[in-house]
Residue, then its C-alpha position, 0 to 999 in steps of 0.5 A: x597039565x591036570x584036566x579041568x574035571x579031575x576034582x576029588x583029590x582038589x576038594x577034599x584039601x579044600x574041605x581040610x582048610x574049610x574052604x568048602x564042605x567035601x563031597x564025592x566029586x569036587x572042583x579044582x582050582x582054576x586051569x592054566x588058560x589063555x593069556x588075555x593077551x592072545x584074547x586081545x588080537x578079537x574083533x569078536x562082540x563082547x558083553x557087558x553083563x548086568x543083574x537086573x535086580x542089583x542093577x550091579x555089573x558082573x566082574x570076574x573077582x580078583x579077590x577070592x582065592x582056592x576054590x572060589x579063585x576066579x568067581x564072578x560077582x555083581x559088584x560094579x556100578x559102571x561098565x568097564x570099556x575098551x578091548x579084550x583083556x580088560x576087566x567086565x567084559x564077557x564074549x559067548x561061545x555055542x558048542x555041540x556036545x554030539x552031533x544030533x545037538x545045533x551050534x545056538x542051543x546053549x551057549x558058554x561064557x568067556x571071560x575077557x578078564x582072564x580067558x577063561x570059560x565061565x563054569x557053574x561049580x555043580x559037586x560044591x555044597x553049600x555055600x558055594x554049591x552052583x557058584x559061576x567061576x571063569x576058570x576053565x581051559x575047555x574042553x567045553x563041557x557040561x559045566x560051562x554050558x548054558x540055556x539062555x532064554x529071552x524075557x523080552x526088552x533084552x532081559x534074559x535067563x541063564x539055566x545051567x545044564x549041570x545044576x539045571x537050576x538058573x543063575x542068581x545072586x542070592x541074598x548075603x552073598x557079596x554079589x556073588x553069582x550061583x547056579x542055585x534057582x529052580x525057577x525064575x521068581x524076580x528080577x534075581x535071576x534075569x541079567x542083560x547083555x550090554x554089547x561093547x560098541x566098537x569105534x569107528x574108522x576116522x578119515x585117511x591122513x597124510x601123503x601114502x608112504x607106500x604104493x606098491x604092496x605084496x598081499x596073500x590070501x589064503x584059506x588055511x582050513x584049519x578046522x576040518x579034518x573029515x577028508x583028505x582035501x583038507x586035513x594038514x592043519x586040521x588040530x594043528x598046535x598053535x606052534x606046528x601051524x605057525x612053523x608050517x606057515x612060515x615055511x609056506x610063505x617063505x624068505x619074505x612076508x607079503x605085506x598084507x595077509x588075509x586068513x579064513x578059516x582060522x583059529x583065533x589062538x593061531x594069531x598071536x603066536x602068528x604075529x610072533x612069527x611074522x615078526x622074525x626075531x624082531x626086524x618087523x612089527x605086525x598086527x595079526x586081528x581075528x574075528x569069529x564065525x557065530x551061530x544065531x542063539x536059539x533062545x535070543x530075543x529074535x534071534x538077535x544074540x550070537x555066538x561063536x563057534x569054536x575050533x576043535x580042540x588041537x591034538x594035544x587037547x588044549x583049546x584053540x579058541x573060536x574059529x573064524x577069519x584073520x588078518x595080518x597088517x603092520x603093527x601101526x594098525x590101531x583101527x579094526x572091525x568086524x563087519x557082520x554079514x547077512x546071512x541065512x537067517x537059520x538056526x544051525x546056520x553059520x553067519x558070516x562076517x567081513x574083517x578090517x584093519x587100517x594101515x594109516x601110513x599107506x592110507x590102507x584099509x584091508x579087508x578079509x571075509x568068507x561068504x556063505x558056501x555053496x551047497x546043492x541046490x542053493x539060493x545065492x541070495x546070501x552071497x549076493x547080500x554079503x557082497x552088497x554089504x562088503x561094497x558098502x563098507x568099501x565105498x564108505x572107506x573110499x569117501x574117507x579117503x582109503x584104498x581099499x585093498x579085499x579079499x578072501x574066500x567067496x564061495x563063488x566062481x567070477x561069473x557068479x553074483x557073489x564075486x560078479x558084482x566086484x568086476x562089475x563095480x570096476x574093482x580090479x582082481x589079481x588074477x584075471x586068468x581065473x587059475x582054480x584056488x578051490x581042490x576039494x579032491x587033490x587025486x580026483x582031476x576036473x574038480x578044481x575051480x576059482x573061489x579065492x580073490x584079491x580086489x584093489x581099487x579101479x584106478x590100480x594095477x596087479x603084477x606077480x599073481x600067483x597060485x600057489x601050488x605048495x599046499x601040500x606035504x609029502x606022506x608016505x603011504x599017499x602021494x600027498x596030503x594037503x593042508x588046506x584045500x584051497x590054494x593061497x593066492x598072491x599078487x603085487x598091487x601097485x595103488x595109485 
């Protein structure tokens, strides 16, 4: 597949057609990126984009074609609704081009639309020299990142980091949106972020099909590769994750699967995977990790941290966590935790799926970790929030079956408040589930938990230890640091 940044050749026959004048390094036509289909499984916040001045809402162009074949354009008078893959929708993503940068400093457009990052076209002359097209497949680069800067009263800037000039819609262009302003002069160059509000959870219906479930959680870690604790599905493909976990889960799927640290291109190839050639139907929901946008008024703008690209190059989306529920599902939210108010600090979130037949809420969630010298505050704040989503799910007449990675051993305030709220855990044995060092024996400890209701009781807990792969110069690598943790939970 032909990179994002090889431009020459492309704009040279663009400037044959007189589609835009040659220069010495050009643009290429769109990449082949995501399928908004795959976009769809995220709970993740999306945006309405709106120029200030026109009062016109932004939209990826179906019209435009060649080197402006996915431009963006202030065209619309209202806002399109709904989930991803529909047409006005942006989400905004925060990379580091090194390690001395912080997640929150600049941040790149998404296109819902199409899948594709948002890029400013930097070696166009005019008069298309700046123009914003949702194009690119990543990686991320200097095309696709910006310096958004709060104006107050949710109006922002956006200052491309290839043009370094800011965005506008000029006069005489169609609403066309262009990296071309060397200064903010007007409302011409200030946009605002409309939040896509999410829908709410209606009450439990109906006598419960099921009362006896197998659920799984584990944390796959599929994004971090620094050591040998945690390196098996580090840059995993889509496609070598999903073999390797279906091998992992074996002849029969739980009916519940919670998912942290995962990849959100992970889950529509999952959910194909689950579905076993069509015998069942599944539900695979992600919702990302965000930072805190520097330049945000107030710090209130996030954006989500992205997975590292896999080992052929290609992108495997935001990073986060996931759930995996039967295709009946039509409710899921992303609940935002507290978490460190911080730059550079990652801020959690908890995700819910509904299963009406078995008047099921499932949720799955990653508390804050641990590190030296740590306040537990945010872990006590996140499991504050978490209980106040169940006890509402409750009065609504669902059981609430939750979990995940807590970064907490039970006799600490992150995991001690659910025993104490009387919610039962799976494994009361406390069996280790965390092994950062799988050669070094004494580290090992309990930080992955199943919780049902009071009134319910857990059978056939266990902790797997299968989380590693043979190697031939080690005794073993493994895939994830943490151990999946399964159970049957028998709800009443």
């Amino acid at each position: 597949m032909l990179k994002t940044r090889i431009r020459a050749t492309l704009a040279v026959c663009a400037a044959l057609l007189g589609l835009v004048a040659p220069s010495a390094s050009a643009a290429v036509p769109p990449a082949a990126a995501a399928p908004p289909s795959e976009l769809a499984k995220s709970a993740g916040q999306k945006f309405h984009l709106k120029h200030l001045y026109s009062g016109k809402y932004v939209t990826v162009s179906g019209t435009d074609s060649g080197v402006s074949e996915g431009a963006l354009r202030a065209l619309v008078d209202r806002p399109v609704t709904g989930e991803a893959g529909l047409p006005h929708t942006f989400s905004l993503h925060t990379s580091r081009r090194t390690g001395n940068d912080r997640y929150g400093e600049m941040v790149t457009l998404r296109s819902e639309q199409n899948g594709s990052y948002v890029t400013a076209e930097a070696n166009y002359t005019e008069p298309q020299r700046g123009i914003l097209r949702a194009r690119s497949d990543g990686p991320i680069g200097e095309w696709e990142r910006f310096t958004l800067k709060s104006q107050g009263g949710g109006v922002y800037t956006l200052k491309s980091l290839a043009t370094e000039q800011y965005l506008s819609v000029p006069d005489h262009g169609n609403g066309l949106l262009r990296a071309v302003a060397p200064s903010v002069t007007g409302d011409r160059e200030k946009f605002t972020l409309e939040p896509v509000k999410a829908g709410s959870l209606g009450p439990a219906s109906g006598v419960p099909t099921r009362n006896s479930l197998d659920v799984m959680t584990w944390n796959v870690c599929t994004n971090n590769g620094t050591d040998r604790g945690c390196n098996g599905f580090y840059q995993n493909t889509p496609a070598d994750f999903t073999k390797t976990f279906m091998e992992m889960v074996g002849v029969r799927n739980p009916d519940i699967i919670l998912l942290q640290e995962f990849c959100e291109k992970y889950a529509r190839p999952l959910e194909d995977a689950l579905e076993r050639g069509g015998t069942e139907k599944w539900d695979v929901r992600f919702a990302p990790i965000e930072y805190r946008v520097s330049g945000s008024e107030n710090g209130n703008l996030r954006a989500q941290k992205p997975c590292v690209m896999d080992g052929k190059n290609a992108d495997r989306g935001a990073y986060g966590v996931a759930i995996a529920v039967p295709a009946e599902n039509t409710f899921y939210q992303a609940h935002p935790l507290t978490s460190p108010n911080k730059s550079n600090v990652e801020q959690r979130t908890a995700l819910c799926a509904s299963v009406p037949s078995w008047s099921v809420l499932a949720c799955t969630t990653h508390f804050t970790p641990r590190a030296a010298g740590d306040d537990p505050d945010p872990r006590i704040a996140q499991a504050s929030e978490l209980r106040a989503e169940i006890t509402e799910a409750t009065a609504k007449g669902y059981r609430v079956i939750f979990g995940g990675d807590l970064n907490a051993k039970p006799d600490e305030m992150g995991a001690e408040s659910f025993y104490g709220a009387g919610h039962q855990e799976c494994d009361r044995n406390n069996r280790p589930t965390f092994d950062p060092t799988p050669d070094t024996p004494g580290d090992e400890k309990k930080l992955d938990y199943l919780f049902g209701p009071a009134n319910t009781t857990w059978h056939l807990c266990s902790v797997t230890d299968d989380n590693k792969k043979p190697d031939e110069k080690l005794p073993a690598v493994s895939y994830s640091d943490h151990h999946a943790l399964r159970g049957v939970i028998s709800l009443r």
